[in-house]
N, C-alpha and C positions, 0 to 999 in steps of 0.2 A: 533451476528455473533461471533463465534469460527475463532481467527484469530494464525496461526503459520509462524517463516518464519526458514528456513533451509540451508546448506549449510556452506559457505564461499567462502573468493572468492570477486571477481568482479560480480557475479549471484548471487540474491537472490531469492529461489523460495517460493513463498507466498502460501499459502494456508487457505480455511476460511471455515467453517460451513454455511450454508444459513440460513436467518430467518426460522422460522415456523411460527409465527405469528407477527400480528401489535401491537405496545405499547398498544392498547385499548383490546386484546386481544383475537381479530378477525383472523382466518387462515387466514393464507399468503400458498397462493401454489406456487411450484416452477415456475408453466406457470405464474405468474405473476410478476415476476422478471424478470425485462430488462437488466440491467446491474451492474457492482461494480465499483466502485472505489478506487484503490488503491492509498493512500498518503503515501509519507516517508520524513521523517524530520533527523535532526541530533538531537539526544536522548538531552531533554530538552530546546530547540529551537522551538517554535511556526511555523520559515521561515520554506514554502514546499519547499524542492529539489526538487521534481516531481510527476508526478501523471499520473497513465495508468488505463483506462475504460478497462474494460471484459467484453466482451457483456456473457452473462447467457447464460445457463445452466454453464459455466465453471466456476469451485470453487478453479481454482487456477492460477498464473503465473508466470514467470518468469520474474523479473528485473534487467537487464547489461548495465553492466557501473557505478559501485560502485568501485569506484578508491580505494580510501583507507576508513581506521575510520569506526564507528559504526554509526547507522542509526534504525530509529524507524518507522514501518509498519502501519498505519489506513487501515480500508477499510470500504466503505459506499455504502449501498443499493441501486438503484433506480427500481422503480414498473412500471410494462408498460402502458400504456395510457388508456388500459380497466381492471384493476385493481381495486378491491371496495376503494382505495386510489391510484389515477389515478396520476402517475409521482412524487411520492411522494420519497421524498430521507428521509432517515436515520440519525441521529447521526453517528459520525464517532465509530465505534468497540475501543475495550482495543488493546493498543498497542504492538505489538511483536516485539521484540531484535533482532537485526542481528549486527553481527561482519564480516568484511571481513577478519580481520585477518592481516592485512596491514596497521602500522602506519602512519597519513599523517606526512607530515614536509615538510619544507619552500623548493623552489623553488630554487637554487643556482643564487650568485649573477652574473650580465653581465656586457659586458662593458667595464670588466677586461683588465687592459693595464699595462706593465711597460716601463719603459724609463729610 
């Protein structure tokens, strides 16, 4: 999977290549793709921030709500039920860069009183 993500911003639109075939080097048709999965992380952090399924044929989307900071894109296969690898999921893809563009930083403090 050719995986790109675009923009800036609080939207990040992802976009991916579809397999053509399986690790054993059997075609992969595209009727036989059920859906993706999309993962993003904070670049070098293992913890998922979140993750949005695309059911197939569509080979891209849209992610909001990317408040601040940079953010790192997977996406993973899954094959439909009557596929010659029936529900079979993928490694996750090489991972794509996104910036929103928007530094985070601390939260102001509360509470605040004087007397």
């Amino acid at each position: 999977v050719s995986l790109t993500a675009s923009a800036a911003g609080p939207n990040a639109t992802v976009s991916w290549t579809p397999p053509t075939a399986y690790t054993g080097g059997d075609a992969l048709p595209l009727a036989d793709i059920a859906s993706y999965t999309v993962t993003w992380t904070k670049p070098g952090s293992p913890t998922v921030v979140g993750t949005k399924v695309v059911t197939a044929p569509a080979v891209s989307t849209v992610v909001s709500g990317l408040v601040c900071g940079n953010f790192a894109f997977t996406v993973a296969v899954r094959t439909t039920s009557t596929a010659l690898e029936p529900n079979a999921v993928s490694d996750q893809s090489n991972a794509a860069a996104y910036a929103t563009g928007v530094a985070c930083k601390p939260n102001p403090p509360t509470g605040v009183t004087a007397s």
